[in-house]
Every structure is written in structure tokens, then in C-alpha cells.
N, CA, C and O atoms as CSV, one atom per row, in Angstrom:
chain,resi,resn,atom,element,x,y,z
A,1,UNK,N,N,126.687,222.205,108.460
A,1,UNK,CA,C,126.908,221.038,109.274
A,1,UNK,C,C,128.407,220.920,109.539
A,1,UNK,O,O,129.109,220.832,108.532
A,2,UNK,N,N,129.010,220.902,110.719
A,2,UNK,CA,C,130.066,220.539,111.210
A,2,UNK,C,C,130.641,219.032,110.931
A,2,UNK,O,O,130.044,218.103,111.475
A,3,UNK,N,N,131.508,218.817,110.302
A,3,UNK,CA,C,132.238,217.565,110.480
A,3,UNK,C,C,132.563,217.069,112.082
A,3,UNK,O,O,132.957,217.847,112.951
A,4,UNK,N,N,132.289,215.451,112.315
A,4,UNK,CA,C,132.656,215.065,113.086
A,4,UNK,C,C,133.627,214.029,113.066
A,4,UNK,O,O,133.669,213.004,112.386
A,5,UNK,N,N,134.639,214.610,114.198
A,5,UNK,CA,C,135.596,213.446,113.965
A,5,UNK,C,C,135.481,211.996,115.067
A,5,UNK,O,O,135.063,212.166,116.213
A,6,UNK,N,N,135.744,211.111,114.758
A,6,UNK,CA,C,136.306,210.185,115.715
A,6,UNK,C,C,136.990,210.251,116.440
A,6,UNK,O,O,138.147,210.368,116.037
A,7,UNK,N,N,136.744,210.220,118.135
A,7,UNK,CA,C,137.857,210.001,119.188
A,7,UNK,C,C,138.848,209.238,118.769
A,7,UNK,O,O,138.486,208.285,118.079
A,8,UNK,N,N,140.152,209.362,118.989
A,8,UNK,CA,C,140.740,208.331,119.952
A,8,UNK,C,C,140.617,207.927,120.793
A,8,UNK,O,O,140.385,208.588,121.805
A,9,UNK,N,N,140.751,206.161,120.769
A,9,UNK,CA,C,140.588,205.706,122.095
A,9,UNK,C,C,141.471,206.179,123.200
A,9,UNK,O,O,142.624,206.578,123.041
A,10,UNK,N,N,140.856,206.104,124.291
A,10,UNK,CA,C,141.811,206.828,125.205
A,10,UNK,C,C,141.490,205.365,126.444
A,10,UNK,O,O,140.480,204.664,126.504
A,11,UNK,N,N,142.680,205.294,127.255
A,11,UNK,CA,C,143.311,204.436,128.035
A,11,UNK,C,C,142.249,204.864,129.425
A,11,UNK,O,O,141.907,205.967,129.852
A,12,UNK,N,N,141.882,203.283,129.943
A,12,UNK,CA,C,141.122,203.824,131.372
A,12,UNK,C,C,141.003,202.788,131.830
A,12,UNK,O,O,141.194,201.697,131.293
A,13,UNK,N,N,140.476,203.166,133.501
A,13,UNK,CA,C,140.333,201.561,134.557
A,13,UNK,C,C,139.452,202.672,135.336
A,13,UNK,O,O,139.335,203.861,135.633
A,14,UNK,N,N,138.885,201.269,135.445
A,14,UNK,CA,C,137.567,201.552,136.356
A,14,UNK,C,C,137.398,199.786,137.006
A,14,UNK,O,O,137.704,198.760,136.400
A,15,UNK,N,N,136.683,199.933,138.728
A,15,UNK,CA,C,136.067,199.226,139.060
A,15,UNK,C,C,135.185,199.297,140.046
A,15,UNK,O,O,135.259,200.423,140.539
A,16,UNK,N,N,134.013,198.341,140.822
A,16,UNK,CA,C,133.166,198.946,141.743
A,16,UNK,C,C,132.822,197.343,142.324
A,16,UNK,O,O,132.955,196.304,141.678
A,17,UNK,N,N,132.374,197.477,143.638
A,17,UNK,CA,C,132.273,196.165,144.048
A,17,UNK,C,C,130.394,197.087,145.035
A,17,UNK,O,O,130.072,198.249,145.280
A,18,UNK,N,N,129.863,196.011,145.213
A,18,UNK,CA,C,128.530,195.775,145.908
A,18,UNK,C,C,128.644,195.002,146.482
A,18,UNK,O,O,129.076,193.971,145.966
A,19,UNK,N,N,128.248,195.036,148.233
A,19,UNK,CA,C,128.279,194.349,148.811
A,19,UNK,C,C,127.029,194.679,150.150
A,19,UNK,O,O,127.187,195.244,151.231
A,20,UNK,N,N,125.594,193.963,149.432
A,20,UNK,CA,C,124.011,194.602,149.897
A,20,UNK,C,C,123.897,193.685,151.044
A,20,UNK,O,O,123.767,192.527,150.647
A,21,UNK,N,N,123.901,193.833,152.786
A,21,UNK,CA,C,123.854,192.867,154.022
A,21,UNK,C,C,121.978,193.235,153.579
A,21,UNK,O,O,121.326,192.775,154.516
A,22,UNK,N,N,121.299,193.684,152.833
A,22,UNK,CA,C,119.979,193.535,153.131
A,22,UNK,C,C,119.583,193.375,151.735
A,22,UNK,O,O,118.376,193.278,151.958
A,23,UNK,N,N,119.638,193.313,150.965
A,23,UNK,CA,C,119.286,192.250,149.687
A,23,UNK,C,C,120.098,191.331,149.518
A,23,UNK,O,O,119.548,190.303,149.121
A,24,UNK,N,N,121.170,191.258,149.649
A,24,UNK,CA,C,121.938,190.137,149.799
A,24,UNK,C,C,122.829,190.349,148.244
A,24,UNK,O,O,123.750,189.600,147.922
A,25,UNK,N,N,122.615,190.863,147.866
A,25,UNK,CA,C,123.517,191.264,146.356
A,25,UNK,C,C,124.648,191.524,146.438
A,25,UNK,O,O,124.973,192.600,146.939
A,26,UNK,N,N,125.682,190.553,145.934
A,26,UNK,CA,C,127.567,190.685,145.836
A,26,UNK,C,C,127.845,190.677,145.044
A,26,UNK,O,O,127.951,189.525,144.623
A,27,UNK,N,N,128.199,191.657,144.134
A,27,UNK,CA,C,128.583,191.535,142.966
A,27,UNK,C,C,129.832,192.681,142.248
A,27,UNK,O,O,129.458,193.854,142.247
A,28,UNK,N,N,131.073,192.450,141.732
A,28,UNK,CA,C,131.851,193.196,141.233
A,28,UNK,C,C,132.435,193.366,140.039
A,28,UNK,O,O,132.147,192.466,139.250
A,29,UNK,N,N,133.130,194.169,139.633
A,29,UNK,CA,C,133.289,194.298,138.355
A,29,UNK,C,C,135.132,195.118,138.557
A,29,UNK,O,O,135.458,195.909,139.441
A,30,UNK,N,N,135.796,194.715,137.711
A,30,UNK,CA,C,137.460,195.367,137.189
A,30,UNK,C,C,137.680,195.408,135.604
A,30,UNK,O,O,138.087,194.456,134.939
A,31,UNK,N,N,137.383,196.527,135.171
A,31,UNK,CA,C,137.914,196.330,133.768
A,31,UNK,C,C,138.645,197.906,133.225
A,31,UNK,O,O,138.194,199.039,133.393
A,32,UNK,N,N,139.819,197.509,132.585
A,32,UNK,CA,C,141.065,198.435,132.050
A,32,UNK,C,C,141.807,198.357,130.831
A,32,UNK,O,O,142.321,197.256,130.638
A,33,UNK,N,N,142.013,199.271,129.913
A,33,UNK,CA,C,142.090,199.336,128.737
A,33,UNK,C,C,143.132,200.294,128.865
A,33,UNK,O,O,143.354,201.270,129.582
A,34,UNK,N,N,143.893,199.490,127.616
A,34,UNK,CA,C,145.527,200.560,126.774
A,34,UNK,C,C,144.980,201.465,125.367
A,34,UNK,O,O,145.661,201.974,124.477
A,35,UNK,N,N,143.602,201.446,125.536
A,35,UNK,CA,C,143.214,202.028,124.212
A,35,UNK,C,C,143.671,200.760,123.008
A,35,UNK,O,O,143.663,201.419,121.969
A,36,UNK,N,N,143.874,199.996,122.800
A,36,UNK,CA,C,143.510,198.782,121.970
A,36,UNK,C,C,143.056,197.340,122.440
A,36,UNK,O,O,142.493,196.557,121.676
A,37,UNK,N,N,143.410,196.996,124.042
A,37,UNK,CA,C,142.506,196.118,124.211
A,37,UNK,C,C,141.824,195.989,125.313
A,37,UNK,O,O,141.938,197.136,125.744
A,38,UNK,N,N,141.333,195.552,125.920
A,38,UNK,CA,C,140.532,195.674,127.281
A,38,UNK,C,C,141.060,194.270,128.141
A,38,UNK,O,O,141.467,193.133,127.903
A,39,UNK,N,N,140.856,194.885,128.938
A,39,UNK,CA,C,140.917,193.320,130.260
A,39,UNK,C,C,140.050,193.529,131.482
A,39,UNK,O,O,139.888,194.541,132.163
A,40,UNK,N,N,139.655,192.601,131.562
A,40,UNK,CA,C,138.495,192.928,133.372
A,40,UNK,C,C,138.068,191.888,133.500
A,40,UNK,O,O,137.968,191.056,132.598
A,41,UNK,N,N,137.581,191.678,135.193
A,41,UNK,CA,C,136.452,190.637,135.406
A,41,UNK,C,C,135.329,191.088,135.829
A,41,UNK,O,O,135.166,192.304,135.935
A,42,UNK,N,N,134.300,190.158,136.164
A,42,UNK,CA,C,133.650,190.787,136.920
A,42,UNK,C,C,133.202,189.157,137.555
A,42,UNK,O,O,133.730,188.101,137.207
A,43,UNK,N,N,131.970,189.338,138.675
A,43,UNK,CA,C,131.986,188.243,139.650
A,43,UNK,C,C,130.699,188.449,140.482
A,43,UNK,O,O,130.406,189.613,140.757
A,44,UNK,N,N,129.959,187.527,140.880
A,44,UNK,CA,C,128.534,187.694,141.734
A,44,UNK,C,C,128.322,186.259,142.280
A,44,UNK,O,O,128.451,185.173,141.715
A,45,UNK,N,N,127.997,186.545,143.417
A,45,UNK,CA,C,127.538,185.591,144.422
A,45,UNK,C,C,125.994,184.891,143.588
A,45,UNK,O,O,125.008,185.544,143.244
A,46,UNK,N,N,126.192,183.537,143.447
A,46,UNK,CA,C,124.823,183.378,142.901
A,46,UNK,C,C,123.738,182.711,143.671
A,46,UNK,O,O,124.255,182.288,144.705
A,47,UNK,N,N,122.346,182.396,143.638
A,47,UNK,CA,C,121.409,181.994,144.518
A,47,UNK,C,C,121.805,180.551,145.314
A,47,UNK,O,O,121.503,180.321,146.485
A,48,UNK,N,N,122.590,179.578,144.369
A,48,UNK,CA,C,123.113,178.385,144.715
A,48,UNK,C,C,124.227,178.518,146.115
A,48,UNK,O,O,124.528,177.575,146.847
A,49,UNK,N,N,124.763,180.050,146.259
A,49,UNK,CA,C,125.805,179.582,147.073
A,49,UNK,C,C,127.084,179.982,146.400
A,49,UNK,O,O,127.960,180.529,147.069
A,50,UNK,N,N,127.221,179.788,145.349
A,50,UNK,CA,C,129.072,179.808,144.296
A,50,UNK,C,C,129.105,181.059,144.032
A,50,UNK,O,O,128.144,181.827,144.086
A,51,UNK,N,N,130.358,181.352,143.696
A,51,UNK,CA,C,130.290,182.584,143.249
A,51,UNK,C,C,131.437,182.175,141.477
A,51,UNK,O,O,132.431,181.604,141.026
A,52,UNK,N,N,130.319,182.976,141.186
A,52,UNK,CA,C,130.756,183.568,139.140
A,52,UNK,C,C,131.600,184.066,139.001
A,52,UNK,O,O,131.710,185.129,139.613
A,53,UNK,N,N,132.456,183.727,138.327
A,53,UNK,CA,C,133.859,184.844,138.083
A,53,UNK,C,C,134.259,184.577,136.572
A,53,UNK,O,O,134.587,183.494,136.089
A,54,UNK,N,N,134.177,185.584,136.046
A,54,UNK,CA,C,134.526,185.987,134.685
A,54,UNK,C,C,135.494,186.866,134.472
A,54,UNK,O,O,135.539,188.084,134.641
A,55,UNK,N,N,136.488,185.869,133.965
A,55,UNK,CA,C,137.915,187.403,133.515
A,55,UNK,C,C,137.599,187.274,131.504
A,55,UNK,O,O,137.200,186.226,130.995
A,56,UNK,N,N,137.904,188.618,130.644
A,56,UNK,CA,C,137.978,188.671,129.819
A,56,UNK,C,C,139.428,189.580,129.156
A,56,UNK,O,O,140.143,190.447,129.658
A,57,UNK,N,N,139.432,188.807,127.627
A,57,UNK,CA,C,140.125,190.010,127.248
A,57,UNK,C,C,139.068,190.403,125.788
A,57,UNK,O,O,137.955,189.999,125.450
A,58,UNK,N,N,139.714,191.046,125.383
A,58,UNK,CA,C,138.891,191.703,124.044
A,58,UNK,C,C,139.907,192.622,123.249
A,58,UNK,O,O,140.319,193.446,124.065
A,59,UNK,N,N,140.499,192.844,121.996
A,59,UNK,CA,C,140.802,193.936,121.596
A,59,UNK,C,C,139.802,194.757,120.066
A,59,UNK,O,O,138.910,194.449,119.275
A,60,UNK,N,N,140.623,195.824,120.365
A,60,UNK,CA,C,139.365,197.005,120.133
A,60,UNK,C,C,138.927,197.023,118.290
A,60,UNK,O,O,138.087,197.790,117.819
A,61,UNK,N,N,139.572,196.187,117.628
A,61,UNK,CA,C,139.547,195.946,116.342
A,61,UNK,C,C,138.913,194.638,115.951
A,61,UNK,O,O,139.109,194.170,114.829
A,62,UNK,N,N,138.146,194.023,116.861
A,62,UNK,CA,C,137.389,192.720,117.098
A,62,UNK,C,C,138.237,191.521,116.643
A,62,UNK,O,O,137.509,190.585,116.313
A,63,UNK,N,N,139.588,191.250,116.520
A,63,UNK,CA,C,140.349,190.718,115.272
A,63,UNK,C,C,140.528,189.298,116.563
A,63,UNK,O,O,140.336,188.107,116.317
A,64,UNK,N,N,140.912,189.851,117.821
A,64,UNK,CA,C,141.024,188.851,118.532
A,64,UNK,C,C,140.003,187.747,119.094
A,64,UNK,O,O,140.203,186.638,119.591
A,65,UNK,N,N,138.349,188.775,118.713
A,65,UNK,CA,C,137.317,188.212,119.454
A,65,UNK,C,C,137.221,188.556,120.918
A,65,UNK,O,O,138.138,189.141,121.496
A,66,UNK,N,N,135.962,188.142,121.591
A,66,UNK,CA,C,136.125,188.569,122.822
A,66,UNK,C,C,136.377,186.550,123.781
A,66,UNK,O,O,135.667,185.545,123.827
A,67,UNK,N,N,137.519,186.859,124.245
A,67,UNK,CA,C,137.965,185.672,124.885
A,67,UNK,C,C,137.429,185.662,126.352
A,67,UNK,O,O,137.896,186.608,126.986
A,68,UNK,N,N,136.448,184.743,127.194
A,68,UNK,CA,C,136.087,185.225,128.387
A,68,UNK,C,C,136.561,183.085,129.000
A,68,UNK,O,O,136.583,181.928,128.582
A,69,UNK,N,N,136.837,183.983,130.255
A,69,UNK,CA,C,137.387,182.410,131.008
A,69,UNK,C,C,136.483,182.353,132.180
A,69,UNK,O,O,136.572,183.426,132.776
A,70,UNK,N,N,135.576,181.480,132.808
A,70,UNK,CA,C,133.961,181.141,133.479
A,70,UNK,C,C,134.729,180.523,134.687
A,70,UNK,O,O,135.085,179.348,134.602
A,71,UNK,N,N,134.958,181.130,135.621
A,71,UNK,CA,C,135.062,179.559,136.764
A,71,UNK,C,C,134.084,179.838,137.694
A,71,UNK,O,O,133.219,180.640,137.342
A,72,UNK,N,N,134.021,179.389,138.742
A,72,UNK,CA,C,133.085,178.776,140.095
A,72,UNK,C,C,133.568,178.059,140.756
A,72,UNK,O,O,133.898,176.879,140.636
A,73,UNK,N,N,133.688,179.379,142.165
A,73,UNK,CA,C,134.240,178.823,143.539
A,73,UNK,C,C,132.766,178.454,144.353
A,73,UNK,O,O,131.611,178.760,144.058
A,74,UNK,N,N,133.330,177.639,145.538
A,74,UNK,CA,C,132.185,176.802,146.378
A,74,UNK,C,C,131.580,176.319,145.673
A,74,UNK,O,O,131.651,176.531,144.462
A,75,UNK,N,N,130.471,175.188,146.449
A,75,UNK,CA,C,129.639,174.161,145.944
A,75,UNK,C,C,127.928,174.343,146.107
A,75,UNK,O,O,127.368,174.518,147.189
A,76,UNK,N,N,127.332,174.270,144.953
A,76,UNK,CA,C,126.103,174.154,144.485
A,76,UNK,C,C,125.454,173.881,145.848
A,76,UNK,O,O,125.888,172.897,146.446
A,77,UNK,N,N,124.313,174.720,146.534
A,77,UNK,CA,C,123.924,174.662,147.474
A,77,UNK,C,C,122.093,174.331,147.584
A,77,UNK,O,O,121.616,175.457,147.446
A,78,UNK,N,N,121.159,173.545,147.726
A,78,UNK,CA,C,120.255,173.504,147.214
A,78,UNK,C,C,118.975,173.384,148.557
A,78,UNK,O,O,119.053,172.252,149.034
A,79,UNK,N,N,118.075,174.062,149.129
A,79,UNK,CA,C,117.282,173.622,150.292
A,79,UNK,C,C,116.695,172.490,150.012
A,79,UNK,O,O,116.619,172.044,148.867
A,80,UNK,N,N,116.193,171.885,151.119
A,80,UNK,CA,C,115.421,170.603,150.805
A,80,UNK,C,C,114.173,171.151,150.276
A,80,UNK,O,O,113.834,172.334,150.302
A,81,UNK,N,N,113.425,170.001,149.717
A,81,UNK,CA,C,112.026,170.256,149.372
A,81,UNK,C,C,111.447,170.007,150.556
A,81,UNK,O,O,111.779,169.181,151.407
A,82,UNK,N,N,110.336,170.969,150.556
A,82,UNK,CA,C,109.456,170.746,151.204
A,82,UNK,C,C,108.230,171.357,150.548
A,82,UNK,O,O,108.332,172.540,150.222
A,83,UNK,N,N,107.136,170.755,150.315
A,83,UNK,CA,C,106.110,171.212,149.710
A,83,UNK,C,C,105.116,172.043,150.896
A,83,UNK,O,O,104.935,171.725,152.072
A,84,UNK,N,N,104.708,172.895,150.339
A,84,UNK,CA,C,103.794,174.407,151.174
A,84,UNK,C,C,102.367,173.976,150.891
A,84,UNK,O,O,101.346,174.577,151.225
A,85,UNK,N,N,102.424,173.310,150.498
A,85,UNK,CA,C,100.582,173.794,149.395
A,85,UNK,C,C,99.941,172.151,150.443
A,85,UNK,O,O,100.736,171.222,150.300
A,86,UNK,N,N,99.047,171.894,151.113
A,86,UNK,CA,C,97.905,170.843,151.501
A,86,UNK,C,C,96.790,171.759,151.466
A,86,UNK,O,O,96.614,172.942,151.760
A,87,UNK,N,N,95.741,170.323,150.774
A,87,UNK,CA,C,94.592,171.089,150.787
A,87,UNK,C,C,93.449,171.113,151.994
A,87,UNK,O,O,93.323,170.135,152.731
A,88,UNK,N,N,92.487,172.498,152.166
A,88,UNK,CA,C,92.143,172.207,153.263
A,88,UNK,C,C,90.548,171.355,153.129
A,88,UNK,O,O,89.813,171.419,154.114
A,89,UNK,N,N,90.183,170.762,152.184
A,89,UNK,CA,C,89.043,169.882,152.020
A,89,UNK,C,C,89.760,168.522,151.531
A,89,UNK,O,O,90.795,168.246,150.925
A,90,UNK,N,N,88.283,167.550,152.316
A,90,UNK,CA,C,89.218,165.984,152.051
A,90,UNK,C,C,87.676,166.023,150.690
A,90,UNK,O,O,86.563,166.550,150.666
A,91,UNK,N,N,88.347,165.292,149.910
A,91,UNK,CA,C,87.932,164.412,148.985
A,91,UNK,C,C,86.966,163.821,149.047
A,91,UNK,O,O,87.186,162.812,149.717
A,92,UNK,N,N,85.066,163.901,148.425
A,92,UNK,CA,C,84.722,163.170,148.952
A,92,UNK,C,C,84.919,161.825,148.164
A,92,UNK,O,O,85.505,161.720,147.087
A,93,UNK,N,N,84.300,160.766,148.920
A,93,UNK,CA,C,84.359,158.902,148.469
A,93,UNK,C,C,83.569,159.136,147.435
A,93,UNK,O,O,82.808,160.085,147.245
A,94,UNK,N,N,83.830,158.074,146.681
A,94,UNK,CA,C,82.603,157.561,145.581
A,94,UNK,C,C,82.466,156.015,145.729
A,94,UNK,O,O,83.504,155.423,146.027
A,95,UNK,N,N,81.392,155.315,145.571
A,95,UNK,CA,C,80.840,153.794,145.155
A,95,UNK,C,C,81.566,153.620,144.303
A,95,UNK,O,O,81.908,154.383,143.400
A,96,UNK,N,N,82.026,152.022,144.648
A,96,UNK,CA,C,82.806,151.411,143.515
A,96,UNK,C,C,82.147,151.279,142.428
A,96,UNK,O,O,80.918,151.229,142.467
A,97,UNK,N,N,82.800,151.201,141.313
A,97,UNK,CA,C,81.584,151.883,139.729
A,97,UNK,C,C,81.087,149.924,139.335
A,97,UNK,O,O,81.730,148.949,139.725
A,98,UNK,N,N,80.086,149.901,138.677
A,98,UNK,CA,C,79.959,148.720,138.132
A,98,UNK,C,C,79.900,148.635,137.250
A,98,UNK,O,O,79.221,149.565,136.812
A,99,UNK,N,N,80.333,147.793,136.259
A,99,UNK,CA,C,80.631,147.860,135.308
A,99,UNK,C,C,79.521,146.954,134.753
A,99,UNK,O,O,79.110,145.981,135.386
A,100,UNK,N,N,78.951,147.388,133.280
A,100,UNK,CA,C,78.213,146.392,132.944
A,100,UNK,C,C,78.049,146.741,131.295
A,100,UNK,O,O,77.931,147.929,130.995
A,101,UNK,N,N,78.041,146.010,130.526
A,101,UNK,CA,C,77.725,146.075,129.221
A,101,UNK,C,C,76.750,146.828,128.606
A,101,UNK,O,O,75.631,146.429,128.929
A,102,UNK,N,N,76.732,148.096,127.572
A,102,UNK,CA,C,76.151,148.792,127.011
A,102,UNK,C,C,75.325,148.542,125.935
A,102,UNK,O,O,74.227,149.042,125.691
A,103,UNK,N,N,76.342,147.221,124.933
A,103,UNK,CA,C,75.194,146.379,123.898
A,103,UNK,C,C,74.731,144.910,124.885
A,103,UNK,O,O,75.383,144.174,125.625
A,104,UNK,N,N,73.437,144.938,124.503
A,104,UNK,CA,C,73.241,143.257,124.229
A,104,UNK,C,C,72.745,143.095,123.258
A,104,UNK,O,O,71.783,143.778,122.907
A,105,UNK,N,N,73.329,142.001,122.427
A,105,UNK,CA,C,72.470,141.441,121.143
A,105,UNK,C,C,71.080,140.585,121.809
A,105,UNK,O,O,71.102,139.920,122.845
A,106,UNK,N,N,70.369,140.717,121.272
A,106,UNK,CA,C,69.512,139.641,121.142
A,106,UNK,C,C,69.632,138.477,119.790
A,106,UNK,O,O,69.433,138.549,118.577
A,107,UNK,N,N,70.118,137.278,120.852
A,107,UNK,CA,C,70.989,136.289,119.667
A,107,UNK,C,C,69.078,135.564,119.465
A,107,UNK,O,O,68.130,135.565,120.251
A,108,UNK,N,N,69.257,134.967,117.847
A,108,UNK,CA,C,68.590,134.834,117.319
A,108,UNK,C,C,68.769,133.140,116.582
A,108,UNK,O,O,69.688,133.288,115.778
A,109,UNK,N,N,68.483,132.228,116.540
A,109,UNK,CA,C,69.447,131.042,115.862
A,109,UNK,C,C,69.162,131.032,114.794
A,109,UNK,O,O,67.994,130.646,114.731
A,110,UNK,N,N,69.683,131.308,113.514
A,110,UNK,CA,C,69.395,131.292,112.180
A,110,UNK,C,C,68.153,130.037,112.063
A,110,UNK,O,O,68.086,129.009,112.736
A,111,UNK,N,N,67.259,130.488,111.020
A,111,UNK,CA,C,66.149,129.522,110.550
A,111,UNK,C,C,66.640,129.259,109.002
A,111,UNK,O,O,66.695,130.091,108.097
A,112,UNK,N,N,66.924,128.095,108.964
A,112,UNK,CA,C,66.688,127.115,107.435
A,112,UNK,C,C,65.721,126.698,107.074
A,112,UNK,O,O,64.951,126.527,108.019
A,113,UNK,N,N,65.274,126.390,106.038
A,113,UNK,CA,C,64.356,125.550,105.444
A,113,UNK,C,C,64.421,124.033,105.849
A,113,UNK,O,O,65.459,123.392,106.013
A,114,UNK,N,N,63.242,123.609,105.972
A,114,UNK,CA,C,63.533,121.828,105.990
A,114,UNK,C,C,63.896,121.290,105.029
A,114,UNK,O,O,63.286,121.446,103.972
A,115,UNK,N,N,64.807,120.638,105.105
A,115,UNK,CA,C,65.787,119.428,104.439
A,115,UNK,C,C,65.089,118.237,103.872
A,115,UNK,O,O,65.716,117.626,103.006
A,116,UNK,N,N,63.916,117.798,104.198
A,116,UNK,CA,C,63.141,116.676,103.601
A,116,UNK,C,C,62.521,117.262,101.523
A,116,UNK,O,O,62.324,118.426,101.173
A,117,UNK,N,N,62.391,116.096,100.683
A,117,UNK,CA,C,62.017,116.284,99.618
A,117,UNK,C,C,60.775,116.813,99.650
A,117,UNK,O,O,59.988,116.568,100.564
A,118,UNK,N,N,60.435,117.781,98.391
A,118,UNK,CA,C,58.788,118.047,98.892
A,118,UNK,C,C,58.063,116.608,98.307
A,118,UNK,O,O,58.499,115.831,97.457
A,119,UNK,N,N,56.954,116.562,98.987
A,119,UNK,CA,C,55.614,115.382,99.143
A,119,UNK,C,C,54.897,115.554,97.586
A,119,UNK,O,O,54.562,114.555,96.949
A,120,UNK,N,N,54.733,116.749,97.132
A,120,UNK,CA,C,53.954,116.528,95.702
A,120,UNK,C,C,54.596,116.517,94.631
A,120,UNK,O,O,55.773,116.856,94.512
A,121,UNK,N,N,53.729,116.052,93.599
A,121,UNK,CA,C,55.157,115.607,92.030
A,121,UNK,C,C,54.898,116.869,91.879
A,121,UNK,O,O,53.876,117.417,92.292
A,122,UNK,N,N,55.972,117.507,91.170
A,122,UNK,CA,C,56.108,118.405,90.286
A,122,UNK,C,C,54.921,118.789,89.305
A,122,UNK,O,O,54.063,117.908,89.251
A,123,UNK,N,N,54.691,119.835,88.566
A,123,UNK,CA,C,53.641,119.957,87.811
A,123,UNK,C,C,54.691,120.471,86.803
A,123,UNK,O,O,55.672,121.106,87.189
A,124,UNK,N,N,54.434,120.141,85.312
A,124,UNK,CA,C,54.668,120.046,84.397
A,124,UNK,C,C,54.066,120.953,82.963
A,124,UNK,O,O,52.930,120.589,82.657
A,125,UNK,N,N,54.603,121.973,82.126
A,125,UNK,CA,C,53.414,122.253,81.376
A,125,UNK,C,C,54.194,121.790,80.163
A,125,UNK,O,O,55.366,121.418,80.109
A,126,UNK,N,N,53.368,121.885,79.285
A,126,UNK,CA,C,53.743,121.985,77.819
A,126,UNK,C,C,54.531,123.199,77.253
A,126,UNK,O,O,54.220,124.262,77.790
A,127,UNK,N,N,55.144,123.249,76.632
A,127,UNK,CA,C,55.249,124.291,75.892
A,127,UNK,C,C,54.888,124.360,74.756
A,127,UNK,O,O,54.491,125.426,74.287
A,128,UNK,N,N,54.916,123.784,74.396
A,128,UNK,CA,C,55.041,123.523,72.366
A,128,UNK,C,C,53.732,122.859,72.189
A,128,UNK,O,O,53.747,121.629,72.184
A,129,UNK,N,N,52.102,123.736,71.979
A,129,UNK,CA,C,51.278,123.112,71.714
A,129,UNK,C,C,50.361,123.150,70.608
A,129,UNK,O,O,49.471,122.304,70.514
């Protein structure tokens, strides 16, 4: 097995721009490196109308983090609504519902006993005879 070594970083710039008149896609990119840190943006037209622009830096020992700065040129662009969708059947009517009660009690008026004394004496036994 051959040992492998690690490159040095080596220093480079590169960039590329898109610009699609039939998809409509704008979008570019610039980024260039000293072999320890990087710098570039890049940028795209977005569906709203604005366009994205991102510049970064970064260096190559992560110590700095990657620092990225966001802006947005032009203003948020939005079509009106208009809804696509009606349906092609109407609804039919219904009868107004009636409403009517599911229980009925059948009320009943409680029965008591009559309240008068009873009419015959008492009957009496012995016990002890």
C-alpha cells in the first residue's frame, strides 16, 4: 500500500453566471481562495421578483466559521388571487329540517294513599295467655 499524502491547498477563482430567456433561471456564483480562506458570492433571481445575494467568507481551518452576509434587491412581487377551480354542478336544495323531540315521557302524577283515619278499630291479640 502506498502512502498518501495530503495536498496543499492551492489558490483558485472561479465563476459562472446563467442567464435561461426560456426557463427563466438567473443565477450566479464568484468564489476565490489564497489557499487559507475563501471569499465569493453567489445570487438568483427569485419567484417573488428580488434577487438573493449572498457574499461569504470562510477560512480553511474552520477557526473563523463560515460568515455569510443575505441581502435583497427589489420588492416582493405577488399575483393577485384568483381562484381556477368552480364547480360544474349546482347543489341540490333540501326541506327545511324539523325539528322535533326524540323522548317523550309519559308524565304520570304520583298516587298516595288516602289521608283519612282507617274506619275499623284495630284488632288486638293477647300475647301472654
Amino acid at each position: 500500500m502506498k502512502p498518501s499524502y495530503k495536498e496543499p491547498a492551492q489558490p483558485y477563482q472561479f465563476d459562472y453566471a446563467v442567464n435561461d430567456h426560456y426557463s427563466g433561471a438567473v443565477f450566479s456564483q464568484n468564489e476565490n481562495s489564497d489557499a487559507k480562506n475563501v471569499n465569493g458570492y453567489y445570487s438568483v433571481n427569485l419567484p417573488d421578483g428580488r434577487v438573493q445575494t449572498v457574499k461569504y467568507v470562510a477560512d480553511q481551518q474552520g477557526y473563523g466559521g463560515y460568515n455569510a452576509e443575505v441581502t435583497y434587491e427589489g420588492e416582493a412581487r405577488y399575483d393577485e388571487y384568483k381562484p381556477s377551480y368552480k364547480p360544474s354542478y349546482k347543489p341540490a336544495s333540501y326541506a327545511a329540517p324539523s325539528y322535533q323531540p326524540a323522548y317523550k315521557p309519559a308524565y304520570k302524577p304520583p298516587t298516595s294513599p288516602p289521608t283519612s283515619p282507617p274506619t275499623s278499630p284495630p284488632t288486638t291479640k293477647c300475647c301472654y295467655l
